[in-house]
C-alpha positions in Angstrom: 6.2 -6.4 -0.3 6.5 -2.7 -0.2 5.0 -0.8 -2.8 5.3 3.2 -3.1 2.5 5.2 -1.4 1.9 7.7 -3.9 -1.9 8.2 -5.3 -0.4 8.4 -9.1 -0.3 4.9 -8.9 -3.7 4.2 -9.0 -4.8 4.1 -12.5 -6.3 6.7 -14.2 -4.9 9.2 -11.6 -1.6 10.3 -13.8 -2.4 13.3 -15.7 -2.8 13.2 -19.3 1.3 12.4 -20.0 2.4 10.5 -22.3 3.9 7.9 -22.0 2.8 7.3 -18.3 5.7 7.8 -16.3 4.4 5.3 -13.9 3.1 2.2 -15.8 6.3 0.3 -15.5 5.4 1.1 -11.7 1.8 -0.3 -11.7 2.8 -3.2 -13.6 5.5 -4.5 -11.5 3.2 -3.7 -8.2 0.3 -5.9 -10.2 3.1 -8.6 -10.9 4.5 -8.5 -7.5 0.8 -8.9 -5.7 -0.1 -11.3 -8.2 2.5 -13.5 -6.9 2.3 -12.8 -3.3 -1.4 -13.7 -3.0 -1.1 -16.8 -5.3 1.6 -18.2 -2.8 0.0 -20.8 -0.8 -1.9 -19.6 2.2 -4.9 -21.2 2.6 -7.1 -18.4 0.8 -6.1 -16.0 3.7 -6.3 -12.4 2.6 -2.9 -10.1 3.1 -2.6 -7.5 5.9 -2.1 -3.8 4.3 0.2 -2.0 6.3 0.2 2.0 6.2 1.2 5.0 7.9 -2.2 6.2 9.2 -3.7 9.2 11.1 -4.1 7.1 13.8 -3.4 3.7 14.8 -6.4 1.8 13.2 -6.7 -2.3 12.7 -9.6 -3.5 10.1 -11.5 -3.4 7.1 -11.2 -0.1 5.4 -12.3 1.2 1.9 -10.3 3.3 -0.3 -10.3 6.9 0.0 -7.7 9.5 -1.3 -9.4 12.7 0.1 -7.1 13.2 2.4 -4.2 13.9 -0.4 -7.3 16.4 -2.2 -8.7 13.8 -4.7 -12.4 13.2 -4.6 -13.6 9.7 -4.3 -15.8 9.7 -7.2 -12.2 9.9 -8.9 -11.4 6.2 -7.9 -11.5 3.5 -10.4 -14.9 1.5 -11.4 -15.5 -1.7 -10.7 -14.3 -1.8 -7.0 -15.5 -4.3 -4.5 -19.0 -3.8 -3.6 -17.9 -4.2 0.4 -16.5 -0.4 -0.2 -19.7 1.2 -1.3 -22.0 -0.3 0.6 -20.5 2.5 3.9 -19.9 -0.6 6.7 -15.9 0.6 6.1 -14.3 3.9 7.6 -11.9 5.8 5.5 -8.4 4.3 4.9 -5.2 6.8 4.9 -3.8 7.5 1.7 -1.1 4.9 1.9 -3.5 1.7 2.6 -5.9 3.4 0.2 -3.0 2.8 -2.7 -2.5 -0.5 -1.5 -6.4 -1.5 -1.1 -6.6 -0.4 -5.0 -3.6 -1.9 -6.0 -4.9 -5.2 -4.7 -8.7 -5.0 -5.9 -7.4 -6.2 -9.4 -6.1 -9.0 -7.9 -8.4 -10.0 -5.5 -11.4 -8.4 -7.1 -14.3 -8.7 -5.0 -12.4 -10.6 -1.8 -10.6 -7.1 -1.8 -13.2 -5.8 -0.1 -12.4 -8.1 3.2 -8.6 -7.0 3.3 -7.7 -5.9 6.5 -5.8 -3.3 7.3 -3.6 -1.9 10.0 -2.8 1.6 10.2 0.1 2.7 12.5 0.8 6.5 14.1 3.5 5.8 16.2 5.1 2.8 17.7 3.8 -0.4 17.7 1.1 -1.7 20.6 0.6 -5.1 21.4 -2.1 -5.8 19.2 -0.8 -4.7 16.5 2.3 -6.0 16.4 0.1 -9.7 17.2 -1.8 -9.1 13.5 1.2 -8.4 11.9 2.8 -12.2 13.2 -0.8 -13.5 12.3 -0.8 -12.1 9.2 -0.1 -14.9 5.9 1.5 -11.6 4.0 1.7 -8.4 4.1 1.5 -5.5 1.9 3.1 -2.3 3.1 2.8 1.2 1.7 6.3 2.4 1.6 7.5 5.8 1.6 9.2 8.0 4.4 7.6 10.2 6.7 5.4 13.1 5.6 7.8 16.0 4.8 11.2 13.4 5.3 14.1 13.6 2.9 14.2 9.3 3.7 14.2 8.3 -0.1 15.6 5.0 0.6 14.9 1.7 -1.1 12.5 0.7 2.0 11.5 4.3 3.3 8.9 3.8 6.0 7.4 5.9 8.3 9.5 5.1 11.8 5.5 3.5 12.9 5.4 1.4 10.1 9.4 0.9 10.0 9.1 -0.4 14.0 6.4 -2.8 13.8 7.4 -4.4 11.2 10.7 -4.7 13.2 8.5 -5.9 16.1 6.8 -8.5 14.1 10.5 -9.8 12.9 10.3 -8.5 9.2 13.7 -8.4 7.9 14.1 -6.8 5.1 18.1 -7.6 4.5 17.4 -9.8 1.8 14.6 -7.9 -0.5 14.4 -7.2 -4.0 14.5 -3.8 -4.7 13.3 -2.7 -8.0 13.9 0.3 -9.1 12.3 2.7 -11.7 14.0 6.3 -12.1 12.0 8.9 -13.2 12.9 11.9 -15.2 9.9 14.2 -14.5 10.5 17.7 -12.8 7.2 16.9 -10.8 8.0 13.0 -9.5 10.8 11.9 -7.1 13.7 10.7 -8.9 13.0 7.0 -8.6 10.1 4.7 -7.5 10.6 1.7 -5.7 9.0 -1.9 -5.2 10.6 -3.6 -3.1 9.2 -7.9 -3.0 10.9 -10.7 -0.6 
């Protein structure tokens, strides 16, 4: 699945608007993981996928500093593998999908691993991606792209998931406009 990158989805990060302009959002990404990791896979965790700083592979913890929001901001109650400082940094796009999944998961979320890619593709990381029981992938274009597609990735993210065989041709795509001046005009989740 593909869910939107975007730190507002982490709850208790929307400022105080009412309604939330993204809990249709949240709840459809809950629904959507909810599903994906109750499909039989022999209690193998997901791989998080993510545009990263660097190409990275393995357990990270949550952080959105890098989009300006203090980690003592993050929600309560997160896996205990996160505080205890054994896990580098995520990027802010597996840090959304690490928090999106610790409600599911709760403390195995701690264990996720996760693959951040720069560029293309190396070897090893397109063989975790064909390892991988099922992926999670934090969609949204490139930093500073106009690609506000249905599956916007980041051409690193777009290319080894190519290189692992993804296809994404026949995905649900759900969308949720928004009418805010200061969101995009739609989120999307896209699910297989």
């Amino acid at each position: 699945m593909i869910l939107p990158a975007t730190p507002l989805l982490v709850p208790g990060l929307v400022p105080a608007r009412r309604p939330d302009p993204l809990a249709a959002v949240r709840d459809a990404v809950a629904g959507a993981l909810t599903e994906l990791v109750a499909e039989p896979t022999g209690g193998a965790l997901p791989l998080v996928v993510a545009h990263g700083p660097a190409p990275r592979h393995g357990p990270l913890r949550p952080s959105l500093a890098g989009s300006g929001i203090s980690d003592r901001w993050l929600p309560p109650g997160l896996p205990a593998a996160w505080g205890r400082g054994g896990h580098g940094p995520a990027g802010t796009g597996a840090s959304v999908a690490l928090l999106a999944l610790a409600p599911v998961l709760g403390e195995r979320a701690g264990d996720v691993p996760t693959l951040e890619v720069a560029g293309p593709p190396d070897a090893a990381a397109v063989a975790a991606l064909r390892a991988a029981p099922v992926l999670v992938v934090a969609g949204g274009g490139a930093p500073g792209s106009q690609d506000r597609g249905p599956a916007a990735l980041t051409p690193g993210v777009r290319a080894a998931l190519r290189e692992a065989g993804v296809d994404l041709a026949g995905a649900r795509v759900l969308t949720f406009p928004q009418e805010d001046e200061y969101l995009p005009s739609a989120y999307r989740v896209v699910t297989a």
